[in-house]
C-alpha positions as CSV (number, residue, x, y, z in Angstrom):
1,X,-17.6,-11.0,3.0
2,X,-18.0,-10.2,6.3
3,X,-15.4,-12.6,7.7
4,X,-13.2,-10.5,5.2
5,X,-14.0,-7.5,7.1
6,X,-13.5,-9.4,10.7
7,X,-10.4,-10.7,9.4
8,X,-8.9,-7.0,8.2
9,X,-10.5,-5.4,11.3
10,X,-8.3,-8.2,13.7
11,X,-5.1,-7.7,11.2
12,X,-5.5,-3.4,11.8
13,X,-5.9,-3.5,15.4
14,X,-2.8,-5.4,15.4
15,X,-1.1,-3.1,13.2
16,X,-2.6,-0.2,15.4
17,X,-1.1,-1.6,18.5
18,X,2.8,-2.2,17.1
19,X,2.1,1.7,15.6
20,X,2.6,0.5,12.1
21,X,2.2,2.7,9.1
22,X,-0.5,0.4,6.9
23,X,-3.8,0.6,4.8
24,X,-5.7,-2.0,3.0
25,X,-5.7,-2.8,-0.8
26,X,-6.7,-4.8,-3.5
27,X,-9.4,-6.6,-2.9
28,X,-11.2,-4.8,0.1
29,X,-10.3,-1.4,-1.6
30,X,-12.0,-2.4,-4.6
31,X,-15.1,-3.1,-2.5
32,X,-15.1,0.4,-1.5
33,X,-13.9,2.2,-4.6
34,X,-15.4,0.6,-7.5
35,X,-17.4,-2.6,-8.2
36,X,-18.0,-5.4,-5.9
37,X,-16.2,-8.6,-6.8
38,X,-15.3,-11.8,-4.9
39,X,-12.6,-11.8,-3.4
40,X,-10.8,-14.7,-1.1
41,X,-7.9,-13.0,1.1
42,X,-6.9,-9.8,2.9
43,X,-4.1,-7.8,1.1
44,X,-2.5,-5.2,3.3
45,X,0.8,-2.8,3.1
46,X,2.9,-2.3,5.7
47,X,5.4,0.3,5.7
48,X,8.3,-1.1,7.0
49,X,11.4,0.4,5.1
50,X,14.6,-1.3,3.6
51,X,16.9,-3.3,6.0
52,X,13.9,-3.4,9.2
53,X,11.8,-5.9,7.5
54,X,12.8,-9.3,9.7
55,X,11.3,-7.2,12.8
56,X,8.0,-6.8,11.4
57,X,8.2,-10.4,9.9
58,X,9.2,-11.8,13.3
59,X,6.3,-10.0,15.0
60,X,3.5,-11.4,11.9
61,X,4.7,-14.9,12.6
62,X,4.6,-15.0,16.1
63,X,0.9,-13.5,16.2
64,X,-1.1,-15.0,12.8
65,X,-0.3,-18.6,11.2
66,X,2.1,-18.7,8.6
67,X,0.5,-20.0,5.0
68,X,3.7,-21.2,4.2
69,X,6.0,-23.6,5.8
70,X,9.3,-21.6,5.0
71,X,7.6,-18.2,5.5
72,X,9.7,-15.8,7.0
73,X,12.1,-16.5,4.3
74,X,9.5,-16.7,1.6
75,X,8.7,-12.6,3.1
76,X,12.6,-11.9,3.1
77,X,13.4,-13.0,-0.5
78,X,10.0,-11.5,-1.6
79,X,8.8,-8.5,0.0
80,X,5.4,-10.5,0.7
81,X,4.1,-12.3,4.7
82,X,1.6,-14.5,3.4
83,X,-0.4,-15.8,6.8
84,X,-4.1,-17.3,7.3
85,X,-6.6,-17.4,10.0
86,X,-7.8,-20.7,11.6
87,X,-10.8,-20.1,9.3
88,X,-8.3,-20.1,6.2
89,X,-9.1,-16.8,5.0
90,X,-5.6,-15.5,3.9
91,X,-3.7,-12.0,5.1
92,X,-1.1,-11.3,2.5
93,X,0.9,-8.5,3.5
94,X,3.4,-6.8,1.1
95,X,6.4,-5.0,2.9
96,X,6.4,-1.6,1.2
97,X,9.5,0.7,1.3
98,X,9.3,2.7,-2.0
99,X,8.3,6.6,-2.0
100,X,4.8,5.6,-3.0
101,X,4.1,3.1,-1.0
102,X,4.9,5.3,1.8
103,X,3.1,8.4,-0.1
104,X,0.2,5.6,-0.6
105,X,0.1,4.3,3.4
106,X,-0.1,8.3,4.3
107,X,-2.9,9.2,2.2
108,X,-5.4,6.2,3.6
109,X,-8.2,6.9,5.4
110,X,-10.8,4.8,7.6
111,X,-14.1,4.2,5.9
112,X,-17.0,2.0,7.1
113,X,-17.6,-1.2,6.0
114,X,-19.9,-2.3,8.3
115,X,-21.9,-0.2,10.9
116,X,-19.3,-0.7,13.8
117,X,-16.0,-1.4,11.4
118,X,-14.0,1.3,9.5
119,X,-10.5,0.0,7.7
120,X,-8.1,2.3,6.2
121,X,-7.6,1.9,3.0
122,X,-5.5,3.3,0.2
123,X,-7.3,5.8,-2.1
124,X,-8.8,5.1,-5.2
125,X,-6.5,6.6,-7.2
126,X,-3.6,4.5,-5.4
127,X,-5.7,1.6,-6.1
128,X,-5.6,2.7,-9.6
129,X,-1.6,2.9,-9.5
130,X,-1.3,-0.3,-8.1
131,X,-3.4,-2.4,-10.4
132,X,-1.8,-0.5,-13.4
133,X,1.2,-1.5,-12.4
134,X,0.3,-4.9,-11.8
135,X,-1.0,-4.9,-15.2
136,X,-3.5,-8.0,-15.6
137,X,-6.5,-8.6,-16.9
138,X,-8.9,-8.8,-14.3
139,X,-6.9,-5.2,-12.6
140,X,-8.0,-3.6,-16.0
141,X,-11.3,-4.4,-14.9
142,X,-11.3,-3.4,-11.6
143,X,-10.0,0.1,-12.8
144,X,-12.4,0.6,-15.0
145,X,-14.9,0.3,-12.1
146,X,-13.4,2.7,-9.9
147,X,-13.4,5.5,-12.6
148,X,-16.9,4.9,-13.6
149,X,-17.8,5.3,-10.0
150,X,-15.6,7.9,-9.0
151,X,-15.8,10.5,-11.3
152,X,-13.5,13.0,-9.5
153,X,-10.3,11.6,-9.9
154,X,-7.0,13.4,-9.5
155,X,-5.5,11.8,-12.8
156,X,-2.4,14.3,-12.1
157,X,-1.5,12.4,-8.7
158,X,-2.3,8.9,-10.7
159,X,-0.1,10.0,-13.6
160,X,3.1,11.2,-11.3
161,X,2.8,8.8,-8.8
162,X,2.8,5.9,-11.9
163,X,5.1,7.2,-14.3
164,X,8.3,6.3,-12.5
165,X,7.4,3.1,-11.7
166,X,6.3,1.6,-15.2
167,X,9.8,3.1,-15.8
168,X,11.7,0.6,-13.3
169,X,9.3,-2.2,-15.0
170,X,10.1,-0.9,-18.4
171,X,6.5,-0.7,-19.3
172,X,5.7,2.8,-20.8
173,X,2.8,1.1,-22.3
174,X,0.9,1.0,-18.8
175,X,0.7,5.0,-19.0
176,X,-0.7,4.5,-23.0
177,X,-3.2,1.9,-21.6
178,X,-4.5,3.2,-18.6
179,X,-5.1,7.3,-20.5
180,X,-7.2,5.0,-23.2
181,X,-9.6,2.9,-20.6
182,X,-10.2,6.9,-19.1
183,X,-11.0,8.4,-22.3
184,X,-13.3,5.6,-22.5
185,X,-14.9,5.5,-18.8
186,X,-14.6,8.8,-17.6
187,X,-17.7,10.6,-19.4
């Protein structure tokens, strides 16, 4: 876990020096938010807008090693930079552009993960979002952890935020799913 951390802390300093809008999630937010689980790579949005991405990509693959052997193409057609350390541990890093994402990056904040590291990462309740959308077993899981730790959830924000985009996946069912595993977690 803690060459996780080391790994996340190199990738935000970076991101810190270009003056990139980012925050952590998945994995490393789950730490913080809910239950501990393993988890193998360092995910990571990066605000970088529609029609800019190839700038941002350029600058990735130039500093951190490519997983990938057609990978700037690979983050082109998908929206996704997947590099690795020398170590192996991999950085994937969507390329967000969408309202929340942007709404998302903006509301992170630096917590401490070890005594002299702090990441910024998404909230919980954006952590919620994004494994609701995602929509897979183990995310089910992992929301259900966060709201049985965190019991004071803004379930308005989570609700707004979410709506319009199991909409664009034609999923209404997310919303139907996600209100049940509250009812059932939040006492």
């Amino acid at each position: 876990m803690i060459d996780l951390i080391t790994t996340a802390q190199d990738i935000q300093s970076f991101c810190e020096r270009q003056k990139w809008q980012f925050c952590f999630i998945g994995g490393l937010a789950l730490q913080f938010w809910g239950e501990q689980r393993l988890t193998k790579d360092v995910d990571l949005a990066l605000l970088t807008g529609f029609g800019s991405e190839e700038i941002f990509i350029n600058l990735l693959l130039e500093n951190f090693a490519a997983r990938l052997e057609n990978a700037k193409n690979f983050a082109l057609k998908n929206r996704v930079v997947l590099l690795k350390t020398s170590g192996g541990i991999g950085i994937d890093i969507s390329l967000g552009a969408f309202p929340f994402e942007e709404e998302m990056i903006n509301n992170a904040e630096y917590q401490k993960y070890l005594p002299d590291i702090c990441l910024k990462i998404c909230a919980a309740e954006d952590l919620i979002v994004l494994k609701a959308f995602a929509d897979r077993d183990k995310d089910w899981n992992d929301i259900k952890t966060v709201i049985i730790k965190q019991k004071n959830l803004n379930w308005n924000y989570i609700t707004t935020q979410l709506s319009p985009l199991v909409e664009l996946k034609y999923a209404p069912e997310i919303l139907l799913k996600l209100e049940k595993l509250r009812q059932e977690n939040s006492k």
